[in-house]
Every structure is written in C-alpha cells, then in structure tokens.
C-alpha positions as CSV (number, residue, x, y, z in Angstrom):
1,X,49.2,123.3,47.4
2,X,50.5,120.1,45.9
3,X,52.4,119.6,42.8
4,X,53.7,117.0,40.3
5,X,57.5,116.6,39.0
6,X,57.3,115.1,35.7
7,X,60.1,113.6,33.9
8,X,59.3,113.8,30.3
9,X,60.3,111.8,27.0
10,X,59.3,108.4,28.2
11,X,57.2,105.9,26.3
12,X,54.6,104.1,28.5
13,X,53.5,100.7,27.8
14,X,50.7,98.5,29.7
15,X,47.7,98.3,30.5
16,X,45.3,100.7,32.3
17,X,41.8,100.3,34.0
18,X,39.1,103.4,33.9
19,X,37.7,104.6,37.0
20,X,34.0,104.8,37.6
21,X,32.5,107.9,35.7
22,X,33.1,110.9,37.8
23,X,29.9,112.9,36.0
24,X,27.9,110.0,36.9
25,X,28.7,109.7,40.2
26,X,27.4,112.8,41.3
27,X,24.4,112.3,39.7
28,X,24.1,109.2,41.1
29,X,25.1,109.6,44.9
30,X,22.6,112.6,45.2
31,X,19.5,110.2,44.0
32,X,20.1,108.4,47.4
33,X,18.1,110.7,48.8
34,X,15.6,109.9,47.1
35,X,14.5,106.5,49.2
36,X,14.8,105.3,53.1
37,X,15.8,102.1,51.9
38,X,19.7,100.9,51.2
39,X,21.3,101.9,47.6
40,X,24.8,100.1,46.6
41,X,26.6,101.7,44.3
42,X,29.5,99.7,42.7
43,X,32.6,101.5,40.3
44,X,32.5,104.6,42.8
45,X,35.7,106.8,41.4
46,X,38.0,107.5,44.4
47,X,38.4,111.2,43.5
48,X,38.5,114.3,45.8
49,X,35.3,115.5,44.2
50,X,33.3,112.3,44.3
51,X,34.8,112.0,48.3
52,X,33.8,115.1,49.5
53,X,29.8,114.6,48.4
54,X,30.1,111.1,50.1
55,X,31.2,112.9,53.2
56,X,28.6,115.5,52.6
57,X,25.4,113.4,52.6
58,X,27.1,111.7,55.7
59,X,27.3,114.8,57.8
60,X,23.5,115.0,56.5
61,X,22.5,111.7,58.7
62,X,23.1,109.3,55.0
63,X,24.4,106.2,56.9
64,X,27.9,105.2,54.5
65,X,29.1,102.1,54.5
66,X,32.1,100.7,52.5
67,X,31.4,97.4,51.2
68,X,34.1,96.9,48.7
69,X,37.3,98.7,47.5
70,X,34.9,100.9,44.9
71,X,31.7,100.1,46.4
72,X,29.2,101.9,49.0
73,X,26.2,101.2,50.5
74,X,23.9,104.2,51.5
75,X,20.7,104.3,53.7
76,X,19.0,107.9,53.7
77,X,16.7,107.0,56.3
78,X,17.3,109.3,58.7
79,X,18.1,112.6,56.9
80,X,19.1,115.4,59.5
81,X,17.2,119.0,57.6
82,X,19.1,120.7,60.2
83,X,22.4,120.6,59.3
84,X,21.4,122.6,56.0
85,X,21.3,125.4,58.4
86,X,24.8,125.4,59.2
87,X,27.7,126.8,58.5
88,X,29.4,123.2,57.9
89,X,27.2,122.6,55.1
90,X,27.6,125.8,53.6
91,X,31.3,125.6,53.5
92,X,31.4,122.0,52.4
93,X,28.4,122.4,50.0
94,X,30.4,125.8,48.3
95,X,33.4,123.9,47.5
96,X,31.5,121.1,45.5
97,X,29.6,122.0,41.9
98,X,27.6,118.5,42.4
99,X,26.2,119.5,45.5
100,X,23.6,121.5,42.9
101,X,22.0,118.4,42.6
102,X,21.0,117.5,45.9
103,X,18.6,119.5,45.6
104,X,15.9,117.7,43.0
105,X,15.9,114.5,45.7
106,X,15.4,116.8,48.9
107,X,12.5,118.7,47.2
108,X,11.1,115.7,45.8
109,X,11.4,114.0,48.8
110,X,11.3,116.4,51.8
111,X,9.5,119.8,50.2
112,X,12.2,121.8,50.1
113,X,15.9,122.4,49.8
114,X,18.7,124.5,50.3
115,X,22.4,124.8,48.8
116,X,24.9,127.4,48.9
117,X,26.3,128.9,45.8
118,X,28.2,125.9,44.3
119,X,32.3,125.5,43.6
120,X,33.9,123.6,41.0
121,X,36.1,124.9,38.4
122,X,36.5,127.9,36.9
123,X,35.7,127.9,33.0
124,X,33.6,130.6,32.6
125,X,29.9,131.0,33.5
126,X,27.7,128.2,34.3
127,X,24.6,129.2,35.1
128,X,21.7,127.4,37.1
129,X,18.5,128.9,35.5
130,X,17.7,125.3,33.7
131,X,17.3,123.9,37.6
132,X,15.4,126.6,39.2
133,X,13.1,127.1,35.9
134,X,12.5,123.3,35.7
135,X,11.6,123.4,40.0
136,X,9.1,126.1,39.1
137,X,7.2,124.2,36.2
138,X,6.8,121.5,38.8
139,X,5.2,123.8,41.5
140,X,7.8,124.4,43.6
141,X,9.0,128.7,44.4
142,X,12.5,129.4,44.0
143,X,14.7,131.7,46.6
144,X,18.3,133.2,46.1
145,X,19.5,135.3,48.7
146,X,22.8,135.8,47.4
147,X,24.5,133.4,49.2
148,X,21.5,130.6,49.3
149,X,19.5,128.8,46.5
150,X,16.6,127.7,48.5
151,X,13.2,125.9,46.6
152,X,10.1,124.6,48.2
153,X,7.5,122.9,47.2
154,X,4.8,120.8,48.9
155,X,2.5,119.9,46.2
156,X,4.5,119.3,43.1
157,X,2.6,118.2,39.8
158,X,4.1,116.9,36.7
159,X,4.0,119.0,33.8
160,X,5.5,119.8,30.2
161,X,8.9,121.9,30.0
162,X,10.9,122.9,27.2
163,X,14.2,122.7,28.8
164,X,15.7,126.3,28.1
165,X,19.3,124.1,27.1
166,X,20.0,120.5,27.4
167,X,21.8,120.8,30.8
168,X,23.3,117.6,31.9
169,X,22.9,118.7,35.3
170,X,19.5,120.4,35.1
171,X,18.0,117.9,33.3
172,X,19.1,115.3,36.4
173,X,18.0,117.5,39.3
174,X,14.8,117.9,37.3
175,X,14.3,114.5,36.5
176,X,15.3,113.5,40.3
177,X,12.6,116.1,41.6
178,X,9.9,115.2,38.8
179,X,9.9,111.1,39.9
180,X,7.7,111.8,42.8
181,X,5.7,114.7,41.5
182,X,2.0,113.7,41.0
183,X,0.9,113.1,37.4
184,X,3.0,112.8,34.3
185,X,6.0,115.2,33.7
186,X,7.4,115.5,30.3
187,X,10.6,117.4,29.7
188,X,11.7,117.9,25.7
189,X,15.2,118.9,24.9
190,X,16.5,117.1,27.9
191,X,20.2,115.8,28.2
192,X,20.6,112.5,26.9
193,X,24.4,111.6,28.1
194,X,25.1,108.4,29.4
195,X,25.5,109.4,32.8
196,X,21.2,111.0,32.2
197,X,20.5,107.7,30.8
198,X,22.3,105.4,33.9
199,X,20.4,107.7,36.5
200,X,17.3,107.1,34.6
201,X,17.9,103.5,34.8
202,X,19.2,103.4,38.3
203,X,15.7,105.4,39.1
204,X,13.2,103.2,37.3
205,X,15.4,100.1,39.1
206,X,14.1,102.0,42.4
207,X,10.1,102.4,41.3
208,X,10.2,105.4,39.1
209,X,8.5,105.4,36.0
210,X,10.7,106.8,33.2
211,X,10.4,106.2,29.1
212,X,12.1,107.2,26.6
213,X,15.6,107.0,27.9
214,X,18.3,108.0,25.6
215,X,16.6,110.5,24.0
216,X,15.6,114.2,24.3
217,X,11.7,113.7,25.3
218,X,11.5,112.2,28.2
219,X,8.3,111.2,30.5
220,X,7.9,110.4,33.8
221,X,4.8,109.2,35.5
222,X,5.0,110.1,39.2
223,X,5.5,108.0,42.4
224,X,4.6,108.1,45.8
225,X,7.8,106.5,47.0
226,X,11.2,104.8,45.6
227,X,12.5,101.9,47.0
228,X,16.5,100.8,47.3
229,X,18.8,99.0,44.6
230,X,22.1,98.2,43.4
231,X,23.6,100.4,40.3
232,X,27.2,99.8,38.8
233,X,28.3,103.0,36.7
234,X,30.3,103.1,33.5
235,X,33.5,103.5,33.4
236,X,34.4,107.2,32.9
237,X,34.6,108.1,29.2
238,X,36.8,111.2,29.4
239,X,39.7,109.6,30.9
240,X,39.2,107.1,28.3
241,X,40.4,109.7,26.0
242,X,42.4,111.1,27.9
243,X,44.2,107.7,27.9
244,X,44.1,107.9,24.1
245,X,45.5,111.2,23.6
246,X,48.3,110.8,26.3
247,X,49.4,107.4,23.8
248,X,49.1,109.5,21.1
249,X,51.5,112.4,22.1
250,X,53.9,110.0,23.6
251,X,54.0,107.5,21.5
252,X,53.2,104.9,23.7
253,X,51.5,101.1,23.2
254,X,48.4,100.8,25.8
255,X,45.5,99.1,26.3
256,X,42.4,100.7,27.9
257,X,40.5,97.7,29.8
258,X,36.8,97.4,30.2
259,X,35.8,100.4,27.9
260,X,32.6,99.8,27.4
261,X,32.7,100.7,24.0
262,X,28.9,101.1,22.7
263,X,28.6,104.1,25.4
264,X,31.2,106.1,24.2
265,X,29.5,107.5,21.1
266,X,31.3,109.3,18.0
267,X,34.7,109.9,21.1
268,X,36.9,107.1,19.1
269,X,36.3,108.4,15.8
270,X,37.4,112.3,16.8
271,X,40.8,111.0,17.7
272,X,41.0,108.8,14.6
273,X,40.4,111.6,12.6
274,X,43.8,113.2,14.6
275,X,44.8,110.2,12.7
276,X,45.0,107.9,15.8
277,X,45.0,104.5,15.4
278,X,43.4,101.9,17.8
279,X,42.0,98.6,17.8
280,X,38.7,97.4,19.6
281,X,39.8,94.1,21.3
282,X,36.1,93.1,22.7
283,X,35.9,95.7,25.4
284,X,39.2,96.9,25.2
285,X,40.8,99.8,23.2
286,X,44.4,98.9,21.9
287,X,46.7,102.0,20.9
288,X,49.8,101.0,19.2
289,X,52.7,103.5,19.3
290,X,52.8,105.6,16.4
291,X,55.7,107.8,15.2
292,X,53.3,109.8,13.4
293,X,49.8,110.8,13.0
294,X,48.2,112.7,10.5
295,X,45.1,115.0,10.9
296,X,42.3,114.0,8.5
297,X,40.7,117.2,6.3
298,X,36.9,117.7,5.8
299,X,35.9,116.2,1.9
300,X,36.2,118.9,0.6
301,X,39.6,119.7,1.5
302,X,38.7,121.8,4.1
303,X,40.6,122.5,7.3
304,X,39.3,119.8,10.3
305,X,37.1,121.5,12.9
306,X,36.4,120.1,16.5
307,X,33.8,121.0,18.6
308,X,31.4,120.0,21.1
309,X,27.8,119.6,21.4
310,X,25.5,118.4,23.6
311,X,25.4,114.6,23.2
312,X,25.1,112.8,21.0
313,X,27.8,115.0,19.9
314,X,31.3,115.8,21.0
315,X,31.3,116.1,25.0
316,X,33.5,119.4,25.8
317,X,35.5,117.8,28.6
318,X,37.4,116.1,25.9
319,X,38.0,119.2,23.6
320,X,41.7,119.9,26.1
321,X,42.8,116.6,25.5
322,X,41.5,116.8,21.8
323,X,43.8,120.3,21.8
324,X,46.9,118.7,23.5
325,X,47.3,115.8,21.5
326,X,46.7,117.9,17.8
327,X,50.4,119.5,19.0
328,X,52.4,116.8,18.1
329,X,50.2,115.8,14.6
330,X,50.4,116.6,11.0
331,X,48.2,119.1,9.9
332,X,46.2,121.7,11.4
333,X,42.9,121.6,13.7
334,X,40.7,124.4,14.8
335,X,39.4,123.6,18.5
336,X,36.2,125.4,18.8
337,X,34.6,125.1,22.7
338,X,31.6,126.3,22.7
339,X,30.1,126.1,26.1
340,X,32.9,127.3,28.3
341,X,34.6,130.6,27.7
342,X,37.1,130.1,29.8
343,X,38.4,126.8,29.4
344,X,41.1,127.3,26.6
345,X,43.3,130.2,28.4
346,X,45.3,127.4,29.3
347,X,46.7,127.5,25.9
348,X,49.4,130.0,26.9
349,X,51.6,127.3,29.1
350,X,51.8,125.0,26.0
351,X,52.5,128.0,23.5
352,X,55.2,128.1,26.1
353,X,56.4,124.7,25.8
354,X,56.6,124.9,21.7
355,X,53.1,124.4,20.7
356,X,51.8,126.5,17.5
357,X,48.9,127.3,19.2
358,X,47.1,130.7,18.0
359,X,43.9,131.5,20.5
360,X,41.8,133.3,18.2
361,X,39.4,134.0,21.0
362,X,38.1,133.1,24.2
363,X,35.9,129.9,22.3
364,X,38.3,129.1,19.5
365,X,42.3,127.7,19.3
366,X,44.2,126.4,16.4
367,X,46.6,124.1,16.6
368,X,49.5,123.7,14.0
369,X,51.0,120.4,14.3
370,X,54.6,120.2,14.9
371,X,54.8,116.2,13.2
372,X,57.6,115.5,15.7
373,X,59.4,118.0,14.1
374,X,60.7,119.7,17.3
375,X,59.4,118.2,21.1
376,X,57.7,120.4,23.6
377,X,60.4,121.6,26.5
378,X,59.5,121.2,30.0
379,X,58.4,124.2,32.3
380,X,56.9,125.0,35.3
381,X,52.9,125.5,35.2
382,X,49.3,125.6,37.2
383,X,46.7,123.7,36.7
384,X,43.4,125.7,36.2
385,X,40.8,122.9,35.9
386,X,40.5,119.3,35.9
387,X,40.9,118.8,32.1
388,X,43.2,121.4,31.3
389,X,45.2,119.4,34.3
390,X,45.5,116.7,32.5
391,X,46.0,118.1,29.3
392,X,48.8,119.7,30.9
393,X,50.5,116.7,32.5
394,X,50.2,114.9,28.8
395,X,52.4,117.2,27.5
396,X,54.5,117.5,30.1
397,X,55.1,113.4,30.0
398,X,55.4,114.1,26.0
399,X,58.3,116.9,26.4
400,X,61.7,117.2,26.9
401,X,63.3,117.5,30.3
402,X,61.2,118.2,33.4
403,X,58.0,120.0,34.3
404,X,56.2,120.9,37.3
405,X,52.5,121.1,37.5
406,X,51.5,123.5,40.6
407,X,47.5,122.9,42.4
408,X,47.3,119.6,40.8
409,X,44.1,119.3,43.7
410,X,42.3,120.0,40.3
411,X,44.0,117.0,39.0
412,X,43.0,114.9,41.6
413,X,38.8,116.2,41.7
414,X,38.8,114.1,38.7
415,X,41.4,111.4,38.2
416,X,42.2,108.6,40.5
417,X,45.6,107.9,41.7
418,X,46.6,109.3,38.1
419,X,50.7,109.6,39.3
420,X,50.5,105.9,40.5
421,X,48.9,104.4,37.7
422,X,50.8,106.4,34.9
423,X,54.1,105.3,37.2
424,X,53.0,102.0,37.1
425,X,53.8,102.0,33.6
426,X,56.5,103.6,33.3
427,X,55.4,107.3,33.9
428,X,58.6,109.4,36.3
429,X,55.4,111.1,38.2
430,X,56.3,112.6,41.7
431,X,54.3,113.9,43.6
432,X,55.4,117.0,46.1
C-alpha cells in the first residue's frame, strides 16, 4: 500500500492541464465493442482505473494500440467469448466498477454477456437494477448467480422505458445495447451528463441513430451494424474543481487550461458562491489567491445548502471537494449528498485536523468556516475513495506541518500523476 508525505502551508502557483474525463472514458472504451472496425480515442486519462479496462478488453482479443501519449486505437474484431469464462476475467472484471458496462456492447453485439460482481469504491450502495431492468425491456433475460450477472438476448427490439433513476451508467449500457436493437427504443428520464451526451455523439459518429441528446428523452432508431471513428473526450470536470477548491484552501494563483467551459454546467458558480473568485480567460479558468472567502447566504438570509442532483444539477463527485474547501471560508454551509451514504464518513480525519465539521448523519455535514482564523494541523490518514482522496490531500497541502495519506491507490484510479503535477508547482508531494 502506497502513501503520500505531504508538506503543508505552501502556496502553489502555475499552470495545470485537466486529464481526459475519467467517467467518460469508461463509457467510452466499452462502446468499442460495439464495431469490428478501428476506434481512436484521443484525451485517454492515464489512471489506474481507466488502465486496467484497457487491459481488460485486451485480454478479451480488442487489439490496443498506442498511437500517441493519450491516444489509443482499438479494433474489436476478433473478440475471444471465452475468456469470459475464466477466472482472469473474473478477477480483473471484480476489481473494476466500469467493467458493468461492457455489458450493453457484448449483448448488443454478440447476444449475451457476462460480468462478475463489479469493484470500485466503497460509498455506500450502488445498485444495478437500472441495467438489468433496461436489458429486459429490450428482450434480453437477466441471470445473477451470486457471483455472475449474466444477460442474453438474441432478438432484441427497441421499446419505451421509464428509467427507474437517471443512472449515468445505466442509461449508457442501455443506450450501448439499444443502438442495434431492431425498431425504435425510447428511454425517458435518462442521464443527460456530458460524458451520456459524448457517448451518444461518439455512437451516432459510428452509424447509430440517436436524437435528442442532452436531454432526458432520448430515441434511438436501431442498426444492424456500427462502423469505426475517432472521438476526443472532455477534459474531466471534477478535477477541474478539484483544481479550484485546492486554490481556494491554499491560497494559491492557478490557471486551469483547456476547461472547456460551456460543459461544465452550474460547477463554477457553486464555488463562487463559497465566495471563490475566478476569471474565464477564453478556455481557461484563472483563480487568483485570495486571503479570504466568504460563503454567500440564500435571499432570504438563509443558511447556503449544497447538494447534488442528477445533471443538470450539482454532480456528487464534487460535493468532498465542495466540503473541503467550505473549512477554511466565512460562514457556514450544509453539505447534503444525497446519492451515496457512505461518502461523507471521511469527515472524521478533517474534524481531526481542526475542521468544525458536525456530520449530522450519514447524507448530511456542516461545515463552520474557520476564515483563516486557525489552519488545519497535519496527521496521518487513509484514503477511502477517490474524491474523499483528494479532498484529503487538499487539506493536507492547506495545513500546518506534515501529513501522510495511507492507500492513496484510490488517489491514483482517478487522478493522473496528481503528486508530479501538484510538485511541479510547487506542491512538497512524496510519494512512498
């Protein structure tokens, strides 16, 4: 298990470059499947996540080949069924939560798949139904043996659903599996996210026959085959604010390159209302270093509330960023995670540290700003996720002294070369 030193109390000043979105990548990478002909992917994150389902649909017979220092080129044209069988995949499939959505492309293409029960981190529940109830409106039967989701279907037919919620990851693998089906599939409530609306696009680039992309209701007039393409993905908007939050708590000028700003949604003016500036420079977001911030209030006078929602509301992999960075405002803010019940126990480590943190249950936290009043002292701490990683090493760069953040593998599923980038400038990030 590796860990990171961190030297905090440092102000950081540069410039930094967003990897490709990790979200959409697995998305993405699965809809090879979907065609015998070559896919390039360009902005491919190099993250442990995003690695280990490239070296997955390799050991599946995917020919991989590197093109470029972020970009792949995969040909599915010789797909080896077998291998689901074994206990390879099983092992490699477990450890990966993406690996879920391998399975729309295998049963839209090749009549059946088969995954183990998928990895990933450990927030609470996160339940499948929305896949598996989405195969079955399409014609395809559903298997879990306790250890293996398996569906098949050799006939699917497009259909209406009424997604059950608007799953980002269900409404992909039903999407990826719907493309092919014969007729017209239409799926209300559906994820609209970025990363839905890039595979859509990266789909109808390939022969599907999507509309109304970007919104909830979307239609799909099946295909007999896909063909191959090139798709460049955003970059990824959670360590975006991540990059904004970690200026924020220590008090550091930066510039965030090639944003992309239009597909960011309502994420910049949360943090502004932590009372963050930042300037749009074209594509770029520019943070100035602030001594202070001040939370805003509702109109009404009212204490500020942040929570997520499905988008295009507040996405919930920013809410332990959002948390993080309220320690060090003015003011008070009530954190209120609503998908994940698990995801603010972190909360403890930086109640440690000095935060005025009260968790007033497993969904909610508020957060009384210490104004710079006191800093946050380093100690020694696990990370139990990818975001409350992160949020973690923010406030260890942001406190006194030194920390240590132990199984900072969760770190690294999500954020590329984060210690040599932060280091670069002028992070003290070592890695043991």
């Amino acid at each position: 298990m590796a860990s990171f030193k961190i030297t905090g109390g440092r102000q950081l000043k540069g410039e930094l470059v967003p990897q490709g979105a990790k979200n959409e990548a697995l998305q993405i990478l699965c809809a090879v499947l979907l065609t015998s002909e070559p896919v390039t992917i360009h902005n491919i994150p190099n993250i442990r996540d995003v690695n280990q389902l490239i070296d997955l649909l390799g050991d599946m017979g995917v020919w991989v080949t590197r093109t470029g220092e972020s970009s792949y080129r995969f040909q599915a044209s010789d797909v080896n069924l077998d291998y689901l069988e074994t206990d390879a995949f099983k092992r490699k499939a477990a450890a990966l939560r993406g690996s879920v959505m391998l399975l729309g492309p295998m049963l839209a293409r090749f009549k059946k798949g088969r995954i183990p029960r998928p990895g990933g981190d450990k927030i609470g529940r996160r339940r499948l139904d929305t896949h598996f109830l989405g195969f079955e409106k399409l014609g395809a039967e559903f298997h879990f043996d306790g250890d293996f989701y398996r569906v098949e279907g050799e006939h699917l037919k497009g259909t209406y659903m009424l997604l059950d919620e608007a799953s980002v990851t269900g409404t992909a693998n039903v999407l990826m599996a719907a493309v092919m089906a014969e007729g017209t599939t239409t799926i209300y409530n559906a994820a609209c996210e970025p990363y839905l609306q890039q595979l859509s696009k990266m789909l109808n680039a390939m022969g599907a026959k999507i509309s109304g992309v970007g919104s909830n209701l979307l239609t799909i007039e099946g295909v007999s085959e896909l063909h191959g393409t090139d798709h460049t993905m955003l970059p990824d908007m959670i360590e975006i604010g991540s990059f904004i939050g970690l200026a924020a708590m220590t008090q550091s000028e930066i510039t965030i390159k090639n944003c992309r700003i239009p597909e960011l949604g309502i994420i910049p003016d949360v943090f502004k209302r932590l009372g963050i500036q930042m300037e749009f420079r074209g594509d770029d977001i520019y943070i100035p270093s602030q001594d202070r911030y001040q939370v805003d209030t509702f109109l009404d006078g009212g204490m500020m509330t942040i929570s997520d929602a499905p988008w295009p509301g507040f996405t919930p992999d920013l809410l332990s960023i959002v948390l993080v960075t309220a320690i060090q405002a003015q003011g008070t803010v009530l954190v209120h995670q609503k998908m994940f019940e698990s995801r603010l126990f972190f909360v403890d480590k930086l109640i440690e540290m000095g935060a005025q943190i009260i968790l007033c249950d497993p969904h909610r936290a508020t957060v009384v700003g210490l104004g710079r009043q006191q800093q946050l002292r380093g100690i020694r701490m696990t990370s139990p996720d990818i975001r409350a990683g992160v949020s973690l090493l923010i406030a260890a760069l942001s406190a006194s002294g030194s920390s240590i953040i132990d199984n900072i593998e969760q770190i690294d599923r999500g954020y590329q070369n984060i210690d040599t980038r932060l280091n670069a400038i002028g992070a003290e990030i070592v890695r043991l």
